[in-house]
C-alpha positions as CSV (number, residue, x, y, z in Angstrom):
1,X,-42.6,-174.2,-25.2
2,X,-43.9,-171.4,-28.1
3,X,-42.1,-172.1,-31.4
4,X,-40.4,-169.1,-33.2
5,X,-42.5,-168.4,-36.4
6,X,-40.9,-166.4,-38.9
7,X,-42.8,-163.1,-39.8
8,X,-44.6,-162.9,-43.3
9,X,-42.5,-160.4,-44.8
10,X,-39.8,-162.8,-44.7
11,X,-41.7,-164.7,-46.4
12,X,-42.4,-162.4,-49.4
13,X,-38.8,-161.4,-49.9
14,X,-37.9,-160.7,-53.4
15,X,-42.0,-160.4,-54.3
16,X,-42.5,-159.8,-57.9
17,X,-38.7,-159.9,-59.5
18,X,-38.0,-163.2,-57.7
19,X,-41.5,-164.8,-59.7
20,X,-40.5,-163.2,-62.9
21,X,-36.9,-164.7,-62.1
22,X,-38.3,-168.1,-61.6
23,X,-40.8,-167.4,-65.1
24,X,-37.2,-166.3,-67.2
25,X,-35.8,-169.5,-65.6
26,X,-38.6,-171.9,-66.6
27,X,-38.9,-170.8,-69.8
28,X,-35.2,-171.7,-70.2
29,X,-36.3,-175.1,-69.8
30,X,-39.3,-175.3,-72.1
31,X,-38.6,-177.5,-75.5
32,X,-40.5,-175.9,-78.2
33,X,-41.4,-177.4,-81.5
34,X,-39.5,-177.0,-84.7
35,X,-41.9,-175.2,-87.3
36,X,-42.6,-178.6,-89.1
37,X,-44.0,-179.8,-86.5
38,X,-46.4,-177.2,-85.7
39,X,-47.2,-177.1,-89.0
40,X,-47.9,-180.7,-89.2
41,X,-50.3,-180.7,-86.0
42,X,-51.9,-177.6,-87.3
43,X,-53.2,-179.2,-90.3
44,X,-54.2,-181.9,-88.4
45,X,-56.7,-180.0,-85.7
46,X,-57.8,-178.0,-89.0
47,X,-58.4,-181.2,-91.1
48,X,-60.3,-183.0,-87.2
49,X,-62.5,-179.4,-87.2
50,X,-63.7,-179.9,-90.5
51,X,-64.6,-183.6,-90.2
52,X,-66.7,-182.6,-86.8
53,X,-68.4,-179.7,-88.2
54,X,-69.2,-182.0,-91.4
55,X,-70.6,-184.3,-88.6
56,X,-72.5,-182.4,-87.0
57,X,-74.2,-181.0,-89.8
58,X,-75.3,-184.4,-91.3
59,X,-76.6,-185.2,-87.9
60,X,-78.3,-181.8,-88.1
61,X,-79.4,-182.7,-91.7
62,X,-81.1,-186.2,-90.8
63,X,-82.8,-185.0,-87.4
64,X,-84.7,-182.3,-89.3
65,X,-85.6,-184.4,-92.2
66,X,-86.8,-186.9,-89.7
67,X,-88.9,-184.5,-87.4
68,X,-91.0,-183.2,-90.9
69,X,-92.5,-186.3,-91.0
70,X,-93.8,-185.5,-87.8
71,X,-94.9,-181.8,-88.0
């Protein structure tokens, strides 16, 4: 026996509006920060960026001091 299939249009009913429906909805749902605490986390990415960059450049420092006493 054939099964019935159901055509692909029926499938993309409601397209575009019915995902920006479901985006509206999901947003509904999202719990956002308070401003302290993106200010908090902020300084702490800004505060882990400058401790890697100072890093990094004493690495840098310490491999170039080391390779003059070879060239």
């Amino acid at each position: 026996m054939a099964t019935k299939t159901t055509p692909k249009t029926e499938e993309k009913k409601g397209g575009l509006g019915r995902y920006f429906r479901g985006v509206k909805s999901e947003f509904k749902k999202v719990v956002w920060p308070t401003k302290d605490t993106v200010i908090k986390y902020s300084i702490i990415v800004i505060i882990a960026v400058i401790l890697s960059s100072l890093l990094l450049l004493a690495y840098d420092k310490i491999i170039m001091f080391l390779f003059g006493f070879i060239y």
